[in-house]
N, CA, C and O atoms as a MOPAC input file, in Angstrom:
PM7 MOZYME 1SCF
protein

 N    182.52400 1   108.11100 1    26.26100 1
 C    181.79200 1   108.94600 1    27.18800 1
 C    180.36000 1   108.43700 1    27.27100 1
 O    179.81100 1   108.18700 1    26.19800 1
 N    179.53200 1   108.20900 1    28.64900 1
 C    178.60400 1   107.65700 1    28.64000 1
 C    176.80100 1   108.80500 1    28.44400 1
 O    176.37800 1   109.92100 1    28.14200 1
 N    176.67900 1   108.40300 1    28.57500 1
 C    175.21900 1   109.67300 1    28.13900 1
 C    174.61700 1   110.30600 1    29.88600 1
 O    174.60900 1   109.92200 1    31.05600 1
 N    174.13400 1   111.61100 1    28.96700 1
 C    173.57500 1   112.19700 1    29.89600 1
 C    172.56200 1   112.37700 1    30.20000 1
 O    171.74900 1   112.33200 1    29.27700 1
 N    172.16400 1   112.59200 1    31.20800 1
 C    170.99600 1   112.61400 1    31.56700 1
 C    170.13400 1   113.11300 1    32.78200 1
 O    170.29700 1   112.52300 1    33.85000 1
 N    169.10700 1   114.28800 1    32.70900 1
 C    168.57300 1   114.62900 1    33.86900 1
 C    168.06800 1   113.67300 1    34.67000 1
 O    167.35100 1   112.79500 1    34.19000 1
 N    168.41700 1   113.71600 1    36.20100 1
 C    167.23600 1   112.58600 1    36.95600 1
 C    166.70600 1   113.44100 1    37.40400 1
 O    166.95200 1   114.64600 1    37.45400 1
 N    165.35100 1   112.38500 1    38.02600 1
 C    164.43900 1   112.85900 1    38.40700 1
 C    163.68600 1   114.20100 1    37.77500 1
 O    163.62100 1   115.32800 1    38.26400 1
 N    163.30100 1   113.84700 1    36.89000 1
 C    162.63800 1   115.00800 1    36.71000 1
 C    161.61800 1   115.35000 1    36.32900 1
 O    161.24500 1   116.17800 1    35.49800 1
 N    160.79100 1   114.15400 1    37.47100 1
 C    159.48300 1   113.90200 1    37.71700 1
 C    159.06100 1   113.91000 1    38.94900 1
 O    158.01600 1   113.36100 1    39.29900 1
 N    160.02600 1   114.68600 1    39.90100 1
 C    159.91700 1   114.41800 1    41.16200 1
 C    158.56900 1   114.73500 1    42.25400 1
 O    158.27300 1   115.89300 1    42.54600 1
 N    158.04900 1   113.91300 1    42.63100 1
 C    157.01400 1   113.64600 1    43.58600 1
 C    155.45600 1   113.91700 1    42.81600 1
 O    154.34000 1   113.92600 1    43.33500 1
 N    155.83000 1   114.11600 1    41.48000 1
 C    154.37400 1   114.46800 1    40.63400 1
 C    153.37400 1   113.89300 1    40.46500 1
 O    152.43200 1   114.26500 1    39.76600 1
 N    153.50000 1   112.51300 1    41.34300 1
 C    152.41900 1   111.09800 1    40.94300 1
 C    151.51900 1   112.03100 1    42.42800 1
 O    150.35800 1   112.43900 1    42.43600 1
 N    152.21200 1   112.09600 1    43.16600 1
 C    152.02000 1   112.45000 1    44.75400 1
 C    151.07200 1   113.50800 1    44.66700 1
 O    150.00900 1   113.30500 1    45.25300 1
 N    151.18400 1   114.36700 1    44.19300 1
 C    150.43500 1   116.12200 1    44.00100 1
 C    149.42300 1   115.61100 1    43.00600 1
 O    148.33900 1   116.18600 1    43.09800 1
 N    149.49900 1   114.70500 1    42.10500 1
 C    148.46500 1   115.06800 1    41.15300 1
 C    146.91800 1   113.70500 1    42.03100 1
 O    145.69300 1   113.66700 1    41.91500 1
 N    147.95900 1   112.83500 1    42.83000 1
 C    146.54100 1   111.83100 1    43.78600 1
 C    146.40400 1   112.66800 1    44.60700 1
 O    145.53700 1   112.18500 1    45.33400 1
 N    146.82800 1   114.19400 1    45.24500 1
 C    146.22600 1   114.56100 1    46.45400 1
 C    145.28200 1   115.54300 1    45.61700 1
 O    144.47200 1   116.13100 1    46.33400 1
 N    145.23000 1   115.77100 1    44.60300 1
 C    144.62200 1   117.07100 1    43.94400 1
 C    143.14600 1   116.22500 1    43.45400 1
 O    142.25300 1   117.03000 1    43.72200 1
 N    142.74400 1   115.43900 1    43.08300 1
 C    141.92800 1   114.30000 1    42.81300 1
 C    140.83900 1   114.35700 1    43.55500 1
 O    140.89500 1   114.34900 1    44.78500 1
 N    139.70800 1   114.42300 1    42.86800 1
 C    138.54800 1   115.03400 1    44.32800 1
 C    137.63200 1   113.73600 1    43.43500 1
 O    136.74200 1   113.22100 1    44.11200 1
 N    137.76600 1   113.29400 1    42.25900 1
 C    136.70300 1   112.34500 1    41.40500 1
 C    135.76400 1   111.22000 1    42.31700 1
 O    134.63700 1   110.75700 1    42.14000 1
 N    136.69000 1   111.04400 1    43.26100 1
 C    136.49600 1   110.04300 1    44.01100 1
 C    136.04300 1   109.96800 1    45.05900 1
 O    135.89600 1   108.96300 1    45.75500 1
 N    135.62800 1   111.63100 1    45.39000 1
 C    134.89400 1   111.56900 1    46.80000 1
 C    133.80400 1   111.29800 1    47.23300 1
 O    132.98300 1   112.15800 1    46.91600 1
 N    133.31900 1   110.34200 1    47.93000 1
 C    131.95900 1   109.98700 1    48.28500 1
 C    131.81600 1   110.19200 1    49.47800 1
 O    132.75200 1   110.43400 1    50.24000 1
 N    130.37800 1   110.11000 1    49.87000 1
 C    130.05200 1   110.81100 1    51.67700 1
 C    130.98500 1   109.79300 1    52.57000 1
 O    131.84400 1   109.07600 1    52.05700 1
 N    130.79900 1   109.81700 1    53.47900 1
 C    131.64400 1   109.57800 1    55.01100 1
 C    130.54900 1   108.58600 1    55.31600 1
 O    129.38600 1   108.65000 1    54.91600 1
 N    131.11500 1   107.61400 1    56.12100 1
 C    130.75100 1   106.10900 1    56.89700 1
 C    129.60400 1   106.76500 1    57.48800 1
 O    128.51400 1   106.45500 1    57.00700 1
 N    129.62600 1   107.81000 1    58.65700 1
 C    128.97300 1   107.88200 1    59.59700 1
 C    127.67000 1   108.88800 1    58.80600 1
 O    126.55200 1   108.60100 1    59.23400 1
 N    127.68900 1   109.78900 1    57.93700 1
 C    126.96700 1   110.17000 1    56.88000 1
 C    125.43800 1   108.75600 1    56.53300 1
 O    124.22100 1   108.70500 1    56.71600 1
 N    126.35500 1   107.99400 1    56.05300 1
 C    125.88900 1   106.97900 1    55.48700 1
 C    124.88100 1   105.89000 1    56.69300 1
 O    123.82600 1   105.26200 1    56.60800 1
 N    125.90300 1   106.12700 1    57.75500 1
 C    125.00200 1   105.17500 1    58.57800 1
 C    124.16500 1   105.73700 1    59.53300 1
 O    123.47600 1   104.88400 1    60.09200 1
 N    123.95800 1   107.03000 1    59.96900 1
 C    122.94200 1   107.89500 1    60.14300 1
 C    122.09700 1   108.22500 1    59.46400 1
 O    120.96500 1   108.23100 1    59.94800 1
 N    122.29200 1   108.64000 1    58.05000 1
 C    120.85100 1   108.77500 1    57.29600 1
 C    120.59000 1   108.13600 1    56.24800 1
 O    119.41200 1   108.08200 1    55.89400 1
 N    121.63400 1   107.46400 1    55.45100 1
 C    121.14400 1   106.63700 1    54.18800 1
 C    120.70700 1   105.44700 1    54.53500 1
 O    119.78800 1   104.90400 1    53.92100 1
 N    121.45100 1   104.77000 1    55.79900 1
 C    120.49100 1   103.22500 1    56.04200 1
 C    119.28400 1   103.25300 1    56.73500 1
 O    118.90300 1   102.23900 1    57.32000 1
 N    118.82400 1   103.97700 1    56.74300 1
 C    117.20500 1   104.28400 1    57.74600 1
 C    116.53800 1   103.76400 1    56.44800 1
 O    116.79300 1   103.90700 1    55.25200 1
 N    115.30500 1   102.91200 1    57.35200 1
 C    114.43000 1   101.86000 1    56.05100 1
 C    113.77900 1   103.10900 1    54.89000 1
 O    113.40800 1   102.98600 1    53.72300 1
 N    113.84300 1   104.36900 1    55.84600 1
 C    112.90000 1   105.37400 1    55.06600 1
 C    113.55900 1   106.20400 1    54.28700 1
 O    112.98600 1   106.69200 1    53.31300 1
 N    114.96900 1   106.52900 1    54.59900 1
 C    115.68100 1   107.49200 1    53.24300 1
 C    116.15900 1   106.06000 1    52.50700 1
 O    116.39700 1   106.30700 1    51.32400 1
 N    116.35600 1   104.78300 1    52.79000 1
 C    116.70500 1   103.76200 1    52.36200 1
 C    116.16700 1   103.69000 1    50.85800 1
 O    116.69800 1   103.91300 1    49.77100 1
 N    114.98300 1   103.31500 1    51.22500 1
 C    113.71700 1   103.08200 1    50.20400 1
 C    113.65500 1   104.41100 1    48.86700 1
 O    113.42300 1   104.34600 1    47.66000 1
 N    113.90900 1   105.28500 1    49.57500 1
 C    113.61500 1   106.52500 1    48.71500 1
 C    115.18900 1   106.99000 1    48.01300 1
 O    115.27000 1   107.82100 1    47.10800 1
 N    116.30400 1   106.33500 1    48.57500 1
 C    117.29100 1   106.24300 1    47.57200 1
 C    117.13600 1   105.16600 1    46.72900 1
 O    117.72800 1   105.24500 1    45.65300 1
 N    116.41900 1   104.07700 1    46.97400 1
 C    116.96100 1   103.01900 1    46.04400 1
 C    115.51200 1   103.09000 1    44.97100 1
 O    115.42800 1   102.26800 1    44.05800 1
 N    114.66700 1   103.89500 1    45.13000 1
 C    113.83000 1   104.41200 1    43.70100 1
 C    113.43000 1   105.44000 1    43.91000 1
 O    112.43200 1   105.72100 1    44.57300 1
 N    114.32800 1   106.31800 1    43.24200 1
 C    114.40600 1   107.23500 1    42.73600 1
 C    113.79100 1   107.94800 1    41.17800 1
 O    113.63600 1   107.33700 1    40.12000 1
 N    113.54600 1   109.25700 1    41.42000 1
 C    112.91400 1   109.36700 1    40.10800 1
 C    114.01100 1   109.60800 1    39.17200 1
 O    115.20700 1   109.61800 1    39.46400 1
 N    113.40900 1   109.83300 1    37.83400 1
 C    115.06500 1   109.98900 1    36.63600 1
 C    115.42800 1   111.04600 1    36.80000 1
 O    114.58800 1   111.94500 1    36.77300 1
 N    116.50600 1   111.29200 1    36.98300 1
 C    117.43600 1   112.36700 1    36.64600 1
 C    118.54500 1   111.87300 1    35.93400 1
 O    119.24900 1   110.87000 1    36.05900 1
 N    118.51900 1   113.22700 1    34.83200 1
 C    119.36000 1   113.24300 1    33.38000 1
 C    120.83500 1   113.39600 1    33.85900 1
 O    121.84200 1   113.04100 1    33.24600 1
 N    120.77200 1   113.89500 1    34.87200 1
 C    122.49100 1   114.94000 1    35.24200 1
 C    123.04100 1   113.34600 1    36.21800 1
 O    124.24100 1   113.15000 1    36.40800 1
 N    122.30600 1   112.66500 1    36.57400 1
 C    123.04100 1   111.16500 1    37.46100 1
 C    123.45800 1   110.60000 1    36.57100 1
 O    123.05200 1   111.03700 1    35.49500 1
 N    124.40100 1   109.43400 1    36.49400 1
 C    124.70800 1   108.31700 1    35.83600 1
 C    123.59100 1   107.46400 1    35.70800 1
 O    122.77600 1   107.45900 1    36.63100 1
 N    123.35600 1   106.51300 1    34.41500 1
 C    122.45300 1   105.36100 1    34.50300 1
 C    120.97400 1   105.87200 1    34.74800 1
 O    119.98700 1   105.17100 1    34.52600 1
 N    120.91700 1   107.45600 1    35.33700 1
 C    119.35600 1   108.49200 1    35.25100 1
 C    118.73300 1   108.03900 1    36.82700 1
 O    117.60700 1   108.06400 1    37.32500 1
 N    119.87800 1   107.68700 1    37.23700 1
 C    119.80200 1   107.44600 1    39.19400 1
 C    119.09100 1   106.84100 1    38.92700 1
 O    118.01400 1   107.42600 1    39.04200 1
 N    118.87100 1   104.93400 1    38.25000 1
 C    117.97000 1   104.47600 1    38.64500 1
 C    118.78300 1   103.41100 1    39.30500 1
 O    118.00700 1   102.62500 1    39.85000 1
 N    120.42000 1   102.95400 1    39.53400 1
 C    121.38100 1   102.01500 1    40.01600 1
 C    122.28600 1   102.12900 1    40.90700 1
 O    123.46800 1   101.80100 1    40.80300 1
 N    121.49100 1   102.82500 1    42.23800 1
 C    122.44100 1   103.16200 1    43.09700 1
 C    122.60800 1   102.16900 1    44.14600 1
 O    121.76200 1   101.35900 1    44.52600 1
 N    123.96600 1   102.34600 1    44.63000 1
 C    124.20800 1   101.43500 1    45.81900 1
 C    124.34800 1   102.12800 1    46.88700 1
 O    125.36500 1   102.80700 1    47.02600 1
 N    123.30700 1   102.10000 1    47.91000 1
 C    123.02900 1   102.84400 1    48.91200 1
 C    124.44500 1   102.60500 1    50.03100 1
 O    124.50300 1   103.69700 1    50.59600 1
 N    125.23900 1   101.99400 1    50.43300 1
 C    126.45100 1   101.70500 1    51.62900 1
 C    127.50000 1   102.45900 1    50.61900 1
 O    128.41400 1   102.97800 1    51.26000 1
 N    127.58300 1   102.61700 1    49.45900 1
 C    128.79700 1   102.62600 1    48.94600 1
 C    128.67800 1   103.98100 1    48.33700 1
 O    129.67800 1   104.53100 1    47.87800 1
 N    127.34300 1   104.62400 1    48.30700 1
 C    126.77100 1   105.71400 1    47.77300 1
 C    126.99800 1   106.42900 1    46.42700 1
 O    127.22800 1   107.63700 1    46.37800 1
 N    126.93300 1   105.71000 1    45.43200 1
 C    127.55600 1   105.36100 1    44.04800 1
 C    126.69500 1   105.20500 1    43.31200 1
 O    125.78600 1   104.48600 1    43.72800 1
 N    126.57800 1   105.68800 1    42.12800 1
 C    125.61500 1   105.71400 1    41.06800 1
 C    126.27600 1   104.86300 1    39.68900 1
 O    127.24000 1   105.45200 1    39.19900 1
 N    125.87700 1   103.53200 1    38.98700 1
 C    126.28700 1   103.22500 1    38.32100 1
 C    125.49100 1   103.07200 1    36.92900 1
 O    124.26800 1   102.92900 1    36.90900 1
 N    126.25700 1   103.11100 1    35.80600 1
 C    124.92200 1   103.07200 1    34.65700 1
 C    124.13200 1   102.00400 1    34.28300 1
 O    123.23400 1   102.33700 1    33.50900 1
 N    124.16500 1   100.73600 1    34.59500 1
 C    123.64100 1    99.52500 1    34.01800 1
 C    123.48900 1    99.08800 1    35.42700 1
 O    124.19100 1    99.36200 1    36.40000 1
 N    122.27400 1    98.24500 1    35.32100 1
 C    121.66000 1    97.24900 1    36.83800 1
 C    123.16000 1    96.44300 1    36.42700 1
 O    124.03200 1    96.62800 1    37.27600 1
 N    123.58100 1    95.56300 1    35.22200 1
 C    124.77300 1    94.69100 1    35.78900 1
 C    125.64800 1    95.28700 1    36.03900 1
 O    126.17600 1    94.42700 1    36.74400 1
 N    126.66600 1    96.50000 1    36.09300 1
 C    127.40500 1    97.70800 1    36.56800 1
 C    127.16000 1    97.30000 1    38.07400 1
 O    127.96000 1    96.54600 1    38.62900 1
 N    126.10700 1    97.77400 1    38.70600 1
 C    125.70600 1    97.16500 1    40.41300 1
 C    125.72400 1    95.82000 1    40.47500 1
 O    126.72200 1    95.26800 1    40.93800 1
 N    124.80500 1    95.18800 1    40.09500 1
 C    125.09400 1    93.70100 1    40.66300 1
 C    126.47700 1    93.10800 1    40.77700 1
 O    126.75400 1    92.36600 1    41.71900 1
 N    127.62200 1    93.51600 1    39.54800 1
 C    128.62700 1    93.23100 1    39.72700 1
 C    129.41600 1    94.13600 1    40.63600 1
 O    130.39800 1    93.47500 1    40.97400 1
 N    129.45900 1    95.14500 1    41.11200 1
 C    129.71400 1    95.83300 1    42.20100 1
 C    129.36700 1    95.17500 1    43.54600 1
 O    130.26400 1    94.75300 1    44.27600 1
 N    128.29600 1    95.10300 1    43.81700 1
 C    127.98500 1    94.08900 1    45.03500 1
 C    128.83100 1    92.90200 1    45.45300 1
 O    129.03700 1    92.27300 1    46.49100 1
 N    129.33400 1    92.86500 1    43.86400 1
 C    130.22100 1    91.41600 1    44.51000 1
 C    131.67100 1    91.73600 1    44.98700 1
 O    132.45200 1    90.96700 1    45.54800 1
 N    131.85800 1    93.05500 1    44.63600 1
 C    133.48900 1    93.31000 1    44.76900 1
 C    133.91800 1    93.29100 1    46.08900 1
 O    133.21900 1    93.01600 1    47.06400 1
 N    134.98800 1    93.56600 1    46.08600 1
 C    136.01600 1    93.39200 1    47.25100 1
 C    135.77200 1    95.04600 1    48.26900 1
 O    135.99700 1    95.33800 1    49.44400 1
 N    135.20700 1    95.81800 1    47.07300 1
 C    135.31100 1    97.24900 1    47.71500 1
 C    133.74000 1    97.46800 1    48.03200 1
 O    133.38100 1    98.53900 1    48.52000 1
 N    133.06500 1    96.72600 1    47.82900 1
 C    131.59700 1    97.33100 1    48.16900 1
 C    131.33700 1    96.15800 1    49.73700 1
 O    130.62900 1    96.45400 1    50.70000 1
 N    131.90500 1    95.22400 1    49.62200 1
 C    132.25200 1    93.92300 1    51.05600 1
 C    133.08700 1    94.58700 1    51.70600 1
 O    132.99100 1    94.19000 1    52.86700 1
 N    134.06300 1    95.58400 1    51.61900 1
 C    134.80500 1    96.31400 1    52.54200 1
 C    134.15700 1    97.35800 1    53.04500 1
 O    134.76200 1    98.09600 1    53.82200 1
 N    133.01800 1    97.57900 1    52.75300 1
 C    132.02300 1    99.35600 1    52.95800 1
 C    131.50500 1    98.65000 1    53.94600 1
 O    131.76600 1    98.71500 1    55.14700 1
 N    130.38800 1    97.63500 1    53.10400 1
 C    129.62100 1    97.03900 1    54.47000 1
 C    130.35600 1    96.42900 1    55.45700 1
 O    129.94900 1    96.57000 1    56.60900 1
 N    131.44400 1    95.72200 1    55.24400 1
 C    132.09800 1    95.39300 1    56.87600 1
 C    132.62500 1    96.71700 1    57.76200 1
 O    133.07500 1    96.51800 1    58.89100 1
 N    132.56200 1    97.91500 1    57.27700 1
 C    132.80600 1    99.04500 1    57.60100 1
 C    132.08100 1    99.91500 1    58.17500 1
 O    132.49200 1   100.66800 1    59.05700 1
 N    130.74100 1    99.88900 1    57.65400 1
 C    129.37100 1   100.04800 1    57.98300 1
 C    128.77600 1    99.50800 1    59.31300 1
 O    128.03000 1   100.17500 1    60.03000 1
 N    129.19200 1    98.18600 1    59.58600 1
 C    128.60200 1    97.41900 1    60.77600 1
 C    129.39800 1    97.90300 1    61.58500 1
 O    128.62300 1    98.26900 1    62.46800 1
 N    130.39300 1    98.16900 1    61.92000 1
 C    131.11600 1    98.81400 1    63.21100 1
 C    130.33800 1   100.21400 1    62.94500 1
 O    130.04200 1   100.81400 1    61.91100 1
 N    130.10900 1   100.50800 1    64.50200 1
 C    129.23000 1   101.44100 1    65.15500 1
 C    129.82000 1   103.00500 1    64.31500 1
 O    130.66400 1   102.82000 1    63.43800 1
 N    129.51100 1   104.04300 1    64.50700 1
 C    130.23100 1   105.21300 1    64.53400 1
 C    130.67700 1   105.62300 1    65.30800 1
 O    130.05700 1   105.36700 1    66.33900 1
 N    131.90400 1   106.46800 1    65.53200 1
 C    132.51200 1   107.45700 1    66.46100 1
 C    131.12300 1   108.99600 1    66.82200 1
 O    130.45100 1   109.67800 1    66.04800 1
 N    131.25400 1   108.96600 1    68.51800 1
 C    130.02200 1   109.88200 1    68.92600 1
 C    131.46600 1   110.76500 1    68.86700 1
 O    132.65200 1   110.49700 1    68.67200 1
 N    130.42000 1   112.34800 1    69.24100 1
 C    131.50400 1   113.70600 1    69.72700 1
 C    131.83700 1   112.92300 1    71.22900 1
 O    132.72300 1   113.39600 1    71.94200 1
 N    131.38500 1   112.19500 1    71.48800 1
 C    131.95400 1   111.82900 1    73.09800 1
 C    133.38600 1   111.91900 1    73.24200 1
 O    134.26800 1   112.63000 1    73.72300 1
 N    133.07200 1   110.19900 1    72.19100 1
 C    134.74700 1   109.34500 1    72.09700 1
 C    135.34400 1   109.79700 1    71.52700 1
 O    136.39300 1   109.21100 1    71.25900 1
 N    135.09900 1   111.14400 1    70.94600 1
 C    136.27100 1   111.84100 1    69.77900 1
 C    137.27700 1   113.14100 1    71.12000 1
 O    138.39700 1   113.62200 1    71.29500 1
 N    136.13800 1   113.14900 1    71.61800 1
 C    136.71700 1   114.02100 1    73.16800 1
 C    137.32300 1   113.11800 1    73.92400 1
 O    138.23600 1   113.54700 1    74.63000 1
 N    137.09300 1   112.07200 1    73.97100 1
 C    137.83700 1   111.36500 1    74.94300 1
 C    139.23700 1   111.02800 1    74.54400 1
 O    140.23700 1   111.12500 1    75.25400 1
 N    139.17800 1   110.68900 1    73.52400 1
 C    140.58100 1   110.39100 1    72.71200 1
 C    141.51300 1   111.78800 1    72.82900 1
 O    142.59700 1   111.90100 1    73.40000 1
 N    140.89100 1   112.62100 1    72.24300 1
 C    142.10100 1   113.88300 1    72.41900 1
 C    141.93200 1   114.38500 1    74.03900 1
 O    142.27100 1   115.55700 1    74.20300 1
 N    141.50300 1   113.74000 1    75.14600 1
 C    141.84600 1   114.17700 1    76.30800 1
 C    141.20900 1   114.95000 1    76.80200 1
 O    141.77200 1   115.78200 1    77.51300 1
 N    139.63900 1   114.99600 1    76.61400 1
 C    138.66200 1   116.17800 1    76.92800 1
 C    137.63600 1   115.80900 1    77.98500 1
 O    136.95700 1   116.48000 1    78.76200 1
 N    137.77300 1   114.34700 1    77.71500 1
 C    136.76100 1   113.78200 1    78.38000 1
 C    136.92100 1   114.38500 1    80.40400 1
 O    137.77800 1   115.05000 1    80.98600 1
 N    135.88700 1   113.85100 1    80.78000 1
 C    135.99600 1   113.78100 1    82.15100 1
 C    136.45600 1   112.75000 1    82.97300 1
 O    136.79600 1   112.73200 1    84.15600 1
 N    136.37700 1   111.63000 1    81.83200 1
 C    136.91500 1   110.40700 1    82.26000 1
 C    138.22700 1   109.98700 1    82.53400 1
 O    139.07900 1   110.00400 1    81.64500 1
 N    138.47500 1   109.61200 1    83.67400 1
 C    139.90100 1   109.28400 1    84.17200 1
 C    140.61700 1   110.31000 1    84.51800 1
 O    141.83100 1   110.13000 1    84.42300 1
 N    140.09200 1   111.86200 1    85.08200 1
 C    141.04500 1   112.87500 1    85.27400 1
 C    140.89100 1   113.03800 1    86.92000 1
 O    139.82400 1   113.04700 1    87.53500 1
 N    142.42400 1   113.18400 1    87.56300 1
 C    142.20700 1   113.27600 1    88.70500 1
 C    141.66400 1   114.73300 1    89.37400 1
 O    141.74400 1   115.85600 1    88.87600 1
 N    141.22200 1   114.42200 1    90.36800 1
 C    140.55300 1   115.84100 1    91.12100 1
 C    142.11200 1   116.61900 1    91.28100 1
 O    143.07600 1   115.90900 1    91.56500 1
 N    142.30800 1   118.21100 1    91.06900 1
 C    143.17500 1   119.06800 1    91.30500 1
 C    143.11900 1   119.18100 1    93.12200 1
 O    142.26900 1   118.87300 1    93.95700 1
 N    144.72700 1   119.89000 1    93.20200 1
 C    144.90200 1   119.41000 1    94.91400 1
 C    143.87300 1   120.84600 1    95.52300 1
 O    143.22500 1   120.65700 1    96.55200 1
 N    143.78400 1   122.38100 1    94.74500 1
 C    142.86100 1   123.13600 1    95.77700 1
 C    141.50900 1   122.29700 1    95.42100 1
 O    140.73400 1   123.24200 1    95.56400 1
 N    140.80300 1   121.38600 1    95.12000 1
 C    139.54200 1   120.93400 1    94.94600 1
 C    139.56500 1   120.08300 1    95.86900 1
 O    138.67800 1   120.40200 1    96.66100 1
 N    140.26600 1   118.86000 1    96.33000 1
 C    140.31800 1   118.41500 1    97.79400 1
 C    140.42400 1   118.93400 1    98.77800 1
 O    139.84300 1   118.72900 1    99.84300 1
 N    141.30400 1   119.77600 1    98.45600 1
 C    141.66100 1   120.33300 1   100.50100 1
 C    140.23400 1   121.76100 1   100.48000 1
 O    140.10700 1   122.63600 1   101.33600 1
 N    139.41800 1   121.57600 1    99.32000 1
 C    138.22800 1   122.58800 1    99.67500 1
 C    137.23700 1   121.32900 1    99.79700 1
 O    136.10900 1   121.69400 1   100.13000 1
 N    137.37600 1   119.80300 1    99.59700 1
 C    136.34700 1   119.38200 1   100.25000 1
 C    136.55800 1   119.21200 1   101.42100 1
 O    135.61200 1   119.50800 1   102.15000 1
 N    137.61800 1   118.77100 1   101.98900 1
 C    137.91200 1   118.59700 1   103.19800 1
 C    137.71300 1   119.28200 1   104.05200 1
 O    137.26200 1   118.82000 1   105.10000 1
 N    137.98700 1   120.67700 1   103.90200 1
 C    137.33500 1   121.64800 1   104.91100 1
 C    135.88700 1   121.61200 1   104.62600 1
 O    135.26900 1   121.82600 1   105.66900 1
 N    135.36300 1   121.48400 1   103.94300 1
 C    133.61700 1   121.47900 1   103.82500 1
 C    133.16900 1   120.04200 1   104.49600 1
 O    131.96500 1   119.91300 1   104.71800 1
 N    133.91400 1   119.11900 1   104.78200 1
 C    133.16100 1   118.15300 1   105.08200 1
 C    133.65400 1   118.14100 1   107.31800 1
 O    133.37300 1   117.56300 1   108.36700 1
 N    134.29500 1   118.96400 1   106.88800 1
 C    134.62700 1   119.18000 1   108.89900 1
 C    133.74400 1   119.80900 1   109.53600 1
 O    133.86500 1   119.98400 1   110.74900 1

């Protein structure tokens, strides 16, 4: 007789415990490229005074990636990664306005034809 055994009986738990995971949240692209790259909040993130409650006492932050690390080599070697070169190539494409976010879900004004009582009321207005 061969052995028994429950399956699965771990089912989908990897799934629930990465959506429950907040460790990892950092601000939003357009966050970042509206007010952290301006030369003037720029400057004033990247010296900062100490604070005890930051990592490293916020003196090693990487302003695109918005990340606080404890050691200057902690950042410098960050700069080189694959994920801080994926922010900034991410960064250089523009942001989404409320325009194009209307336009996409179909709000825009753009490309909608005139309704038929809105013609036949110009038409009589233009006789």
């Amino acid at each position: 007789m061969g052995r028994l055994r429950r399956s699965r009986t771990h089912h989908a738990q990897r799934d629930v415990h990465r959506a429950a995971r907040t460790r990892a949240r950092t601000r939003d692209l357009d966050q970042i490229q509206l007010i952290d790259l301006d030369p003037k909040n720029r400057a004033a993130l990247e010296a900062q005074p100490l604070d005890y409650e930051k990592p490293g006492l916020a003196q090693h932050y990487c302003v695109e990636c918005a990340k606080y690390f404890e050691t200057d080599h902690a950042l410098r070697s960050h700069w080189k990664s694959k994920v801080h070169k994926r922010r900034c190539k991410a960064l250089k494409e523009p942001a989404y306005t409320i325009e194009e976010a209307e336009r996409a879900a179909g709000l825009g004004r753009e490309g909608k034809r005139p309704t038929s009582t809105n013609t036949s009321m110009e038409q009589e207005m233009a006789v």
